[in-house]
C-alpha positions as CSV (number, residue, x, y, z in Angstrom):
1,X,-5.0,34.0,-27.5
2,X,-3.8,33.4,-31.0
3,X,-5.4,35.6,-34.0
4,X,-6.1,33.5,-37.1
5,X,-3.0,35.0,-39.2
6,X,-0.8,33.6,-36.2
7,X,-2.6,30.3,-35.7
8,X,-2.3,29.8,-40.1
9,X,0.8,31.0,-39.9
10,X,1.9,28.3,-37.0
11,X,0.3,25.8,-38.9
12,X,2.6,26.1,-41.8
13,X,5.5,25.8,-40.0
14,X,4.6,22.7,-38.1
15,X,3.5,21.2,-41.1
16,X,6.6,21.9,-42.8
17,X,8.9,20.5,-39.7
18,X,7.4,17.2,-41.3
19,X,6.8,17.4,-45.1
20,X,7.9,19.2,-48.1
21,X,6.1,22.6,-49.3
22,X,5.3,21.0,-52.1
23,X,3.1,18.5,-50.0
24,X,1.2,21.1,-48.0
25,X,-2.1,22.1,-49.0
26,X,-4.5,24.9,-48.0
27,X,-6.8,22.3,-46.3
28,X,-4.0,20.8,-44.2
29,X,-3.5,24.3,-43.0
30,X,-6.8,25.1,-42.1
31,X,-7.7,21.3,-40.4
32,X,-3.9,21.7,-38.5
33,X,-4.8,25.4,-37.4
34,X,-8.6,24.6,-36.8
35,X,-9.2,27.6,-39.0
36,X,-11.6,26.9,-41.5
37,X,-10.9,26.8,-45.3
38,X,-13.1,29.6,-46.5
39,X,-11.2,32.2,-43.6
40,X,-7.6,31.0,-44.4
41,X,-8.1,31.3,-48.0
42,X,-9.8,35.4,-47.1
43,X,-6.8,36.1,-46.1
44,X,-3.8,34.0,-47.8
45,X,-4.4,33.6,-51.6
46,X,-2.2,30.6,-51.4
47,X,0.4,28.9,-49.5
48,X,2.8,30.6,-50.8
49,X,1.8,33.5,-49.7
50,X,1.5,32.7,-46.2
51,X,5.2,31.7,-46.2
52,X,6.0,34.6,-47.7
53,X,3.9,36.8,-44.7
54,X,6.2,34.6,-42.8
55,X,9.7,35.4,-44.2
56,X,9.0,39.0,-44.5
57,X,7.8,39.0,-40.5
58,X,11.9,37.4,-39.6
59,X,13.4,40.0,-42.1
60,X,11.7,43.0,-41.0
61,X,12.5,41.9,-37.5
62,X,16.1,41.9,-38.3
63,X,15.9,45.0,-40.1
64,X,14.7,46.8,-37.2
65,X,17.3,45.5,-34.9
66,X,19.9,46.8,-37.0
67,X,20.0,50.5,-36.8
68,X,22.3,52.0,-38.0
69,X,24.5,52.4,-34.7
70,X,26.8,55.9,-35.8
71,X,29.3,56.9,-33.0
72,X,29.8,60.7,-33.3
73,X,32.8,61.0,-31.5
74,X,34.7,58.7,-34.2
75,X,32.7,59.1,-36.8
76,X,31.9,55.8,-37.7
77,X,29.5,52.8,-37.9
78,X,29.9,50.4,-35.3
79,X,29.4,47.1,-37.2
80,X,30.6,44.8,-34.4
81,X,27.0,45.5,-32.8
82,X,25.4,45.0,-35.9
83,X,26.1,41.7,-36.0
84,X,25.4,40.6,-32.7
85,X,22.3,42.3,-32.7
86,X,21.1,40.3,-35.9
87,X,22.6,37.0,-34.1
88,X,20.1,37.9,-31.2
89,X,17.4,38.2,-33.2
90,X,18.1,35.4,-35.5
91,X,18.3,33.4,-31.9
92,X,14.7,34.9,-30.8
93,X,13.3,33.2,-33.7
94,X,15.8,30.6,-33.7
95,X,12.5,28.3,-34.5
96,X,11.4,29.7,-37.3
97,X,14.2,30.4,-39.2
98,X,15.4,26.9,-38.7
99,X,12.4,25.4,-40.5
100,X,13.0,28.3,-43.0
101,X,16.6,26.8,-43.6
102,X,15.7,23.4,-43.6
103,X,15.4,20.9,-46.3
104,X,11.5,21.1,-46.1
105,X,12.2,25.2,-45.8
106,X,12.0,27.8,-48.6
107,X,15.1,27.8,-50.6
108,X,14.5,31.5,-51.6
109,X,14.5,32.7,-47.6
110,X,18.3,31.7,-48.0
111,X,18.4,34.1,-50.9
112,X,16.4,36.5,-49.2
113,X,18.6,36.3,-46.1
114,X,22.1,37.1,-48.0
115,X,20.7,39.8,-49.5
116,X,19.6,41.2,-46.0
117,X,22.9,40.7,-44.7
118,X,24.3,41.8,-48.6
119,X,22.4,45.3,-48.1
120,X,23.2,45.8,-44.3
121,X,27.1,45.3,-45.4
122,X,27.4,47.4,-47.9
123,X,25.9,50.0,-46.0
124,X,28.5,49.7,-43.3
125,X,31.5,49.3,-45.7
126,X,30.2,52.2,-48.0
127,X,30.6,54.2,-44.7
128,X,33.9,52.7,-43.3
129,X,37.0,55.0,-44.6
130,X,39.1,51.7,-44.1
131,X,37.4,50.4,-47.2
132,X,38.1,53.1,-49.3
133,X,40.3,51.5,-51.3
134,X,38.0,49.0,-52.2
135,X,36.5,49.8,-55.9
136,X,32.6,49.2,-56.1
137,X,32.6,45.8,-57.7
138,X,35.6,44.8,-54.7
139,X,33.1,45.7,-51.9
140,X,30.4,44.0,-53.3
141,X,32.6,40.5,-53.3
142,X,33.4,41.4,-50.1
143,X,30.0,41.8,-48.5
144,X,28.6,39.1,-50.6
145,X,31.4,36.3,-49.2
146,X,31.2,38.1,-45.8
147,X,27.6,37.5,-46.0
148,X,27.2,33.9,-46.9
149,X,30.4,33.3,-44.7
150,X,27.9,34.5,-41.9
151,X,24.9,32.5,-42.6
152,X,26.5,29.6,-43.1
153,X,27.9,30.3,-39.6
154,X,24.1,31.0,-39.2
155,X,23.2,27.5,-39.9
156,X,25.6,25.7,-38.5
157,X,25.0,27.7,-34.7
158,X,21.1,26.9,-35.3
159,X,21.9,22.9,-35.1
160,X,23.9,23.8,-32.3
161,X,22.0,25.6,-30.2
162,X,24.2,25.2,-26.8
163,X,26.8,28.2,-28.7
164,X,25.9,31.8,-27.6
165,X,25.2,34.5,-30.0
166,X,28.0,36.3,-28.4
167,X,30.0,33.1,-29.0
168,X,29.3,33.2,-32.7
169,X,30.0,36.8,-33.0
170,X,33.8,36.8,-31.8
171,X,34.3,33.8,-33.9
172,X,33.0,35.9,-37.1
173,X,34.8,38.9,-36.3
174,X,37.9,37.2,-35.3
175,X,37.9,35.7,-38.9
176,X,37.1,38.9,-40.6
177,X,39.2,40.6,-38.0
178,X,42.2,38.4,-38.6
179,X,41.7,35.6,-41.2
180,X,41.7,32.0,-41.2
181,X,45.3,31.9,-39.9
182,X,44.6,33.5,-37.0
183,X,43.3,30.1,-36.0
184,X,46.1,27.8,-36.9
185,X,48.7,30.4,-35.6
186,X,50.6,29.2,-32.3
């Protein structure tokens, strides 16, 4: 059984597979979630705000798949799993975040999302003694192109949805690993 914030919730997301944001109104919610007006509207103050219930349900799921893994013997953050773990998740709710990426999605969530994986990288690089070299303002390109390297990756795998996570993840890491010319090297 459903609870209303799920079945509102739903009925945002099927209305936006088909229609704009900007075309959705609270009584198409409520008659597509067969919640009535007056409950959807106790609990969201708008349509917006729904969505944004929404987006912050996917990035706290991420968030909590990506402890901080620290190896004690080396000293050192294991980013690899990071990365794959957030692929996983990212496929869990491989629904979701694909209307959230689409044309009819919220353009912010893409925002939202590189600054997720924006925040997550820095952390790991702050905390990787192979990027001490880096100055502060050189990490920060880093992580950002890293970033939206990775969820343009992201959106690509989500149309293609026959490519494992695990598939994706050695693709990223063999191009942060060893760069673009590891791939036109004989």
């Amino acid at each position: 059984m459903y609870s209303i914030d799920e079945k509102i919730q739903a009925s945002l997301l099927n209305l936006m597979k088909e229609k704009p944001l900007d075309k959705i109104t609270i009584i198409s919610i409520a008659d597509n979630s067969n919640v009535d007006r007056t409950s959807v509207y106790q609990k969201y103050r708008d349509k917006f705000t729904i969505l944004q219930v929404i987006e912050d349900n996917i990035l706290n799921g991420l968030d909590n798949t990506t402890e901080d893994t620290y190896q004690l013997e080396s000293q050192k953050f294991v980013s690899e799993t990071q990365i794959l773990r957030i692929l996983e998740a990212v496929n869990e709710n491989r629904e979701t975040i694909s209307i959230l990426l689409s044309e009819n999605g919220d353009p912010r969530f893409y925002e939202y999302f590189v600054k997720f994986l924006v925040d997550k990288g820095l952390k790991i690089i702050d905390n990787d003694p192979q990027f001490n070299g880096l100055d502060a303002r050189q990490k920060e390109l880093l992580v950002q192109y890293l970033s939206s390297a990775l969820l343009g990756l992201v959106k690509y795998w989500l149309l293609h949805p026959e490519m494992s996570a695990e598939e994706l993840n050695n693709f990223f890491e063999n191009l942060f690993r060893n760069g673009i010319n590891s791939f036109t090297e004989q």
